[in-house]
C-alpha positions in Angstrom: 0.0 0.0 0.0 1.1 3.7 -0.7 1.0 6.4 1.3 -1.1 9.3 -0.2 -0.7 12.6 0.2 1.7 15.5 -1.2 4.7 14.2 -3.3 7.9 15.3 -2.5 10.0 18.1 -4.0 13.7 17.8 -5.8 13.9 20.1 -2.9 12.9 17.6 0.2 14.2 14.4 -1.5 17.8 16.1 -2.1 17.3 17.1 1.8 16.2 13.9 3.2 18.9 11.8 0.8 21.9 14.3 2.2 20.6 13.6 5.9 20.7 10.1 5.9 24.0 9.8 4.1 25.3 12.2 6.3 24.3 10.3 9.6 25.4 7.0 7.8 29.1 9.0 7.5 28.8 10.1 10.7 28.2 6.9 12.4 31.1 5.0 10.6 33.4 8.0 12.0 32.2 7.9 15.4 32.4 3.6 15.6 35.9 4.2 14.0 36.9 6.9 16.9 35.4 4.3 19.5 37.3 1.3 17.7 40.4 3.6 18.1 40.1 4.9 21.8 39.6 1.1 22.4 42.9 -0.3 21.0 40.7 -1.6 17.3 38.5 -4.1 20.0 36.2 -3.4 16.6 38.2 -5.2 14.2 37.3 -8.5 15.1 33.8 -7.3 13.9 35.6 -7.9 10.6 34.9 -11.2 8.2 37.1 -14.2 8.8 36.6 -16.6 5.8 34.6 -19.9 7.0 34.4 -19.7 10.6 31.1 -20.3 11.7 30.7 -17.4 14.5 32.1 -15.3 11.8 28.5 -15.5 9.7 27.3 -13.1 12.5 29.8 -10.5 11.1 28.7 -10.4 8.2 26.5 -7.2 8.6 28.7 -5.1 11.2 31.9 -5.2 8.8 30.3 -3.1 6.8 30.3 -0.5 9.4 34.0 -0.7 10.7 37.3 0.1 9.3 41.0 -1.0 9.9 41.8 2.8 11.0 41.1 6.6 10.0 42.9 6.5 6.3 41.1 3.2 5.6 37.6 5.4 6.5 38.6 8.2 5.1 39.3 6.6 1.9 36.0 5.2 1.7 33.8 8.3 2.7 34.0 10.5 -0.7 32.3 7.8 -2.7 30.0 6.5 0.1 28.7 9.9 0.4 28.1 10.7 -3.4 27.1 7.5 -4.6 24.9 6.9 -1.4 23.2 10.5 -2.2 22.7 9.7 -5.5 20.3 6.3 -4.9 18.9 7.5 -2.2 17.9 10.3 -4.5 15.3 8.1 -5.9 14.2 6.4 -2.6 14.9 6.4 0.8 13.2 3.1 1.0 14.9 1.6 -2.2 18.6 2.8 -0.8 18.2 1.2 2.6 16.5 -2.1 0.5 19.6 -2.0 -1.9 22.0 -1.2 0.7 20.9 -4.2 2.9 21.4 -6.5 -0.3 24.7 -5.6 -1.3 25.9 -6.1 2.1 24.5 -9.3 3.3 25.3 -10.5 -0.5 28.8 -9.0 -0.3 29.8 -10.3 3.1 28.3 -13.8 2.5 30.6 -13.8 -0.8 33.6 -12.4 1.4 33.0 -15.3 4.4 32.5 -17.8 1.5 36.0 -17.1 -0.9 38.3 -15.0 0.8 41.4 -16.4 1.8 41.6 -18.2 4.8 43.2 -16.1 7.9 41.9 -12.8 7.1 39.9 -10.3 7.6 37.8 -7.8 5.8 36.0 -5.1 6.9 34.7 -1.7 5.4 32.0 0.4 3.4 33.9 -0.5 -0.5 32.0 -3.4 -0.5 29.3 -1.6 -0.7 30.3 1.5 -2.3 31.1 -1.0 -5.3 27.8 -2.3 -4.6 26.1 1.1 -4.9 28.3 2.1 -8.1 27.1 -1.3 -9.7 23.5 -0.7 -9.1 23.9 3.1 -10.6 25.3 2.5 -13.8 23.0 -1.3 -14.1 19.8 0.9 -13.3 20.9 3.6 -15.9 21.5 1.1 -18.3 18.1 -0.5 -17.8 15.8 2.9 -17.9 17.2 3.9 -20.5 16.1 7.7 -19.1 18.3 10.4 -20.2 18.8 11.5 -16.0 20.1 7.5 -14.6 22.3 7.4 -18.2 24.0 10.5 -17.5 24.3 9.4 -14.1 26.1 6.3 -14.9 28.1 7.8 -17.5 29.5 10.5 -14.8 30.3 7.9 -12.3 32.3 5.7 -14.4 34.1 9.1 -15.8 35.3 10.1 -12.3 35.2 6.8 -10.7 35.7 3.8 -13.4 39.2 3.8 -13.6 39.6 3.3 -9.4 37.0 1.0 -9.4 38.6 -1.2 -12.1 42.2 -0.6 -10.0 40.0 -1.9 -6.7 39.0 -5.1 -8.7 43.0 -6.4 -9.4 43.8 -9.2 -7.1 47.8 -7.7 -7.7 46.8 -4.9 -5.1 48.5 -5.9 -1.7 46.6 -5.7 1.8 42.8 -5.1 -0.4 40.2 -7.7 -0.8 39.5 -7.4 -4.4 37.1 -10.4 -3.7 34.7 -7.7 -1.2 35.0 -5.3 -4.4 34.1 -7.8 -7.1 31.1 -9.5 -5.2 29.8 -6.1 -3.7 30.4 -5.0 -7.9 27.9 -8.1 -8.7 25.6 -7.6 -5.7 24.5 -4.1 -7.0 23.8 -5.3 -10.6 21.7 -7.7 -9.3 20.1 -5.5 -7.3 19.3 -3.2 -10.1 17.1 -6.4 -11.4 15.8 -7.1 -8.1 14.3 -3.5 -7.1 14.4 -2.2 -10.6 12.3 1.0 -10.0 8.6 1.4 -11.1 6.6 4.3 -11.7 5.3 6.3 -9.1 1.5 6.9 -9.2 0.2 10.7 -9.0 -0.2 11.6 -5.4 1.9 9.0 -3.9 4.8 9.6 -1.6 8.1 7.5 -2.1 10.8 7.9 1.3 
């Protein structure tokens, strides 16, 4: 069922799609300052390949980092690419979002080489660029296509770079699956038009 009512402006979904990206930042900062002040206790939270207990990880290492130039790294294209789904929907970002990491850290807990661990957002930020360019792709609407063609101008040659297992100390296998998870995501919640009068958060 939809919620009827007053649509939303450019205005209020550029607001409400800055807000939420900016507490998501905020709260990966503030778990990484805790993680720090703790001597990294949050690093275990990361994915160790086929442990069992590890399975219950698979969410939180999304949301910690192996220090503050690991996060910072990450926080440019979470912001941007975040902003730019949950420009569409609020409800479709956190729906996408949810896939790509469940999907991503199952992947990571399933292939990764044994003895380490992974943790970070570039799972998901691959994720998120995935599903961008797969949903401009599938519109076919001059606004997603030019999105998709912008990202992979200012982002495609890093994101190819992220995929190369010849980079030391990165799990190209987190890129690579989150990459896939967001395709198949652009199948899964491919967007559908939005009835007069309806509100989409």
């Amino acid at each position: 069922m939809r919620e009827t009512g007053p649509t939303w402006s450019r205005t209020d979904r550029a607001r409400a799609a800055a807000l939420l990206m900016a507490g998501w930042v905020a709260l990966l900062w503030l778990l990484e300052a805790v993680d720090a002040l703790s001597g990294h206790a949050l690093d275990t939270f990361g994915i160790v390949p086929r442990v069992p207990a590890e399975l219950l990880d698979v969410v939180p290492a999304a949301f910690v980092h192996f220090g503050f130039g690991h996060l910072a790294a990450n926080t440019v294209p979470l912001l941007v690419l975040g902003f730019l789904t949950a420009l569409g929907s609020l409800r479709r970002f956190l729906a996408v979002a949810a896939f790509v990491i469940v999907a991503d850290g199952l992947g990571v807990w399933l292939i990764s080489p044994s003895g380490t661990n992974t943790a970070g957002a570039s799972g998901l930020i691959f994720g998120l660029f995935g599903y961008l360019v797969a949903t401009g792709l599938l519109l076919r609407r001059p606004l997603p296509l030019a999105v998709a063609v912008l990202i992979t101008a200012v982002w495609g040659g890093s994101f190819l770079l992220g995929l190369s297992p010849a980079q030391s100390g990165v799990s190209w296998q987190a890129h690579l699956l989150g990459l896939a998870a967001g395709v198949a995501a652009a199948f899964v919640f491919r967007g559908r038009p939005v009835r007069a009068g309806a509100r989409t958060v």
